[in-house]
N, C-alpha and C positions, 0 to 999 in steps of 0.2 A: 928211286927207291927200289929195292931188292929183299923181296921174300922168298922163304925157300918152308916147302909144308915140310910134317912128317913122312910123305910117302914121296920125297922128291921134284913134286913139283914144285916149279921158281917162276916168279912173278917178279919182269924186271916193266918198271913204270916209269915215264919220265911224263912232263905236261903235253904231250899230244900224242903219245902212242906207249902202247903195252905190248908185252912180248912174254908167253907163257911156255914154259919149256917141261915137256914132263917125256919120260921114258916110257916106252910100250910096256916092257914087260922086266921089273926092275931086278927079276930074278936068276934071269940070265947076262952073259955077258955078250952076250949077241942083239942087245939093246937098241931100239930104232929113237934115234931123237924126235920127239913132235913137237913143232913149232907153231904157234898161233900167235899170230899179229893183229891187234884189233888198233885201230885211228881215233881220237875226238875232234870230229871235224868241229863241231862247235859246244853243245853246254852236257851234251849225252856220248857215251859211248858205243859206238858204231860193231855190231857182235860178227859184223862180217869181217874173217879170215882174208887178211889181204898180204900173207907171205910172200907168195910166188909176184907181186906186182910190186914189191917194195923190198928188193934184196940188200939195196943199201942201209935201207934205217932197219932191218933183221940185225944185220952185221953190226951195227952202232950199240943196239942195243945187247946183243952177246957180248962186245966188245969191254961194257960196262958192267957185267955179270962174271967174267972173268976176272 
């Protein structure tokens, strides 16, 4: 699943991880991408940022937002 708000940010979800993508500062074009990756290890969603330890499923999930 792929949401995208009014201000840019995009909410790419699949059954065991999420990947939220939003721009720093959406007004220039010097724009820093920020990525937050959160896991469901099991029935709750885990709010710990775990991008930098999981660059494969980042990539998966951009993958599927493109």
């Amino acid at each position: 699943m792929q949401v995208t708000s009014q201000v840019g940010e995009t909410l790419i979800r699949t059954s065991d991880a999420q990947l939220v993508r939003a721009s720093s500062d959406q007004s220039t074009h010097d724009t820093e991408q920020v990525e937050w990756l959160t896991l469901k290890p099991e029935d709750a969603w885990d709010l710990l940022n775990v991008a930098g330890q999981h660059p494969d499923l980042v990539d998966q999930l951009r993958a599927l937002a493109d």
